[in-house]
N, C-alpha and C positions, 0 to 999 in steps of 0.2 A: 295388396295382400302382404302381411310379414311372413309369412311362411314359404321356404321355398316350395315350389309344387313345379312337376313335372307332368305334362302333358303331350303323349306323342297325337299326334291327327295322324288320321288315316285318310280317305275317300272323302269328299268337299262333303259338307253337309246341310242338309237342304231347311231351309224354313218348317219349325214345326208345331200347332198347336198344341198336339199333344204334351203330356208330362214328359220328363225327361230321366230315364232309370240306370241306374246301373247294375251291374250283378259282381257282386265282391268274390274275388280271385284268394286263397289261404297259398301263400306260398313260405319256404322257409327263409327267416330272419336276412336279411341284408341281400338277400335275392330278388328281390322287389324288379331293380331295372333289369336283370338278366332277363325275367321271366315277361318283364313289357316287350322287350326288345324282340324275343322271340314270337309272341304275340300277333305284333307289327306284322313280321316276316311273314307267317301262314298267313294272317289276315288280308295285307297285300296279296299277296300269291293266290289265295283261293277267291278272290274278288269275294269278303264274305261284309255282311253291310255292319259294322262295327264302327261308328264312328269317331271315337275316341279310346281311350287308353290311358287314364290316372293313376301316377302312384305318388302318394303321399307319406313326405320322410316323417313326417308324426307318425302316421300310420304304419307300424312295423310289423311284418309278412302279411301282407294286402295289398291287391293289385285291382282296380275295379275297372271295369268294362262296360261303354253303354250301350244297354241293347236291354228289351225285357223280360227276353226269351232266356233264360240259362240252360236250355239244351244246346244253342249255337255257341257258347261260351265253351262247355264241357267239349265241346268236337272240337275247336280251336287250343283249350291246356291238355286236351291229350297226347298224354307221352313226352309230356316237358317235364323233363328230372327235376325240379325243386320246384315244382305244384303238388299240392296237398289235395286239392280240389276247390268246390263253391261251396261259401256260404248259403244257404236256405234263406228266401226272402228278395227282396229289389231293395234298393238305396233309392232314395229322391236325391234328382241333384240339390235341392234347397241343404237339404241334411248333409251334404258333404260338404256343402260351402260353409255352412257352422264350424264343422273340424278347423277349414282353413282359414275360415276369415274369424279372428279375433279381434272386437276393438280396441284399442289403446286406450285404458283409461287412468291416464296419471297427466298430472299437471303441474306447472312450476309451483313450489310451497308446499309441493305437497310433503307433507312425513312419510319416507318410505325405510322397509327393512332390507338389507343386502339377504340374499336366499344362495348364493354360490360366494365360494372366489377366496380369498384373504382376508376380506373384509366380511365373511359370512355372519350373522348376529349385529352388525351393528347398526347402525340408525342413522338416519342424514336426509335435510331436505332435498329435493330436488331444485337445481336453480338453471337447468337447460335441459332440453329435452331436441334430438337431432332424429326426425321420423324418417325423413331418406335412408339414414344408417343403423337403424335403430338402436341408439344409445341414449344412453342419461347422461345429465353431469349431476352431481348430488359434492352436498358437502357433511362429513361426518360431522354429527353434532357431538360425540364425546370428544373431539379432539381440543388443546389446546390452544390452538389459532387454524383459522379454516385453511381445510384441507381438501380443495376440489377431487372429484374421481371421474373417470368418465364410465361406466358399465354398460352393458347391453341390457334393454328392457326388460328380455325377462330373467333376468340376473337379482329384480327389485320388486317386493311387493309393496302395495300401497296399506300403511299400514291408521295412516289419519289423511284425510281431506282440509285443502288449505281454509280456513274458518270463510263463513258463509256461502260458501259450495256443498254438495250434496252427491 
């Protein structure tokens, strides 16, 4: 996964046919871990069956919880200062793994745009690509004699595909 994600466990969890839900937590902005952390705590302490606890740094003021009851959720954030309450509705875990899991779709040759940084607007192919770190190497094509960069993925959009790829 390129994304970091944060997952506390709670109680071992058991094999299960069933689907798998969660119930989205609305907390305020950059409180995400506080409001997991506290979570945990009752969770543990009340032996309540919750068996996990995702917050996603994409996902900003949102804390999900699996379980597919959101009455046991709501008796668990009550009284935690920077809970807003639950969204309405269940998550599928498939649909959360969409948020996190993005695939990489860039290859050497390819024509990509810089979208951050210094080099924002300019152009340059890509001539190494580092997935463990996720970086690019690219070299500006408006430059005068090549000019390697290394940037982070998504620092670059793929703006042409190297000729006969798709």
């Amino acid at each position: 996964m390129s994304e970091n994600t944060t997952t506390v466990q709670t109680p071992e969890r058991k094999p299960e046919s069933k689907p798998c839900y969660f119930i989205a937590v609305r907390t305020v902005g950059g409180q995400e871990y506080n409001v997991a952390l506290i979570m945990k705590a009752r969770i543990e302490s009340k032996n309540i069956n919750i068996p996990a606890i995702v917050v996603l740094p994409r996902l900003k003021g949102l804390v999900f919880a699996e379980t597919p009851f959101p009455h046991i959720v709501q008796n668990v954030i009550a009284g935690i200062k920077h809970c807003k309450g639950i969204l309405r509705g269940k998550v599928l875990a498939d649909e959360l793994l969409k948020v996190v899991y993005k695939p990489i779709e860039i290859r050497v040759g390819d024509i990509v745009e810089i979208v951050s940084g210094p080099f924002r607007g300019s152009k340059g192919r890509v001539t190494d690509i580092d997935l463990e770190e996720d970086r690019v190497t690219i070299e500006i094509l408006d430059a005068a004699s090549p000019m390697p960069i290394t940037l982070r993925i998504k620092d670059v959009r793929v703006i042409e595909r190297k000729q006969g790829e798709q």
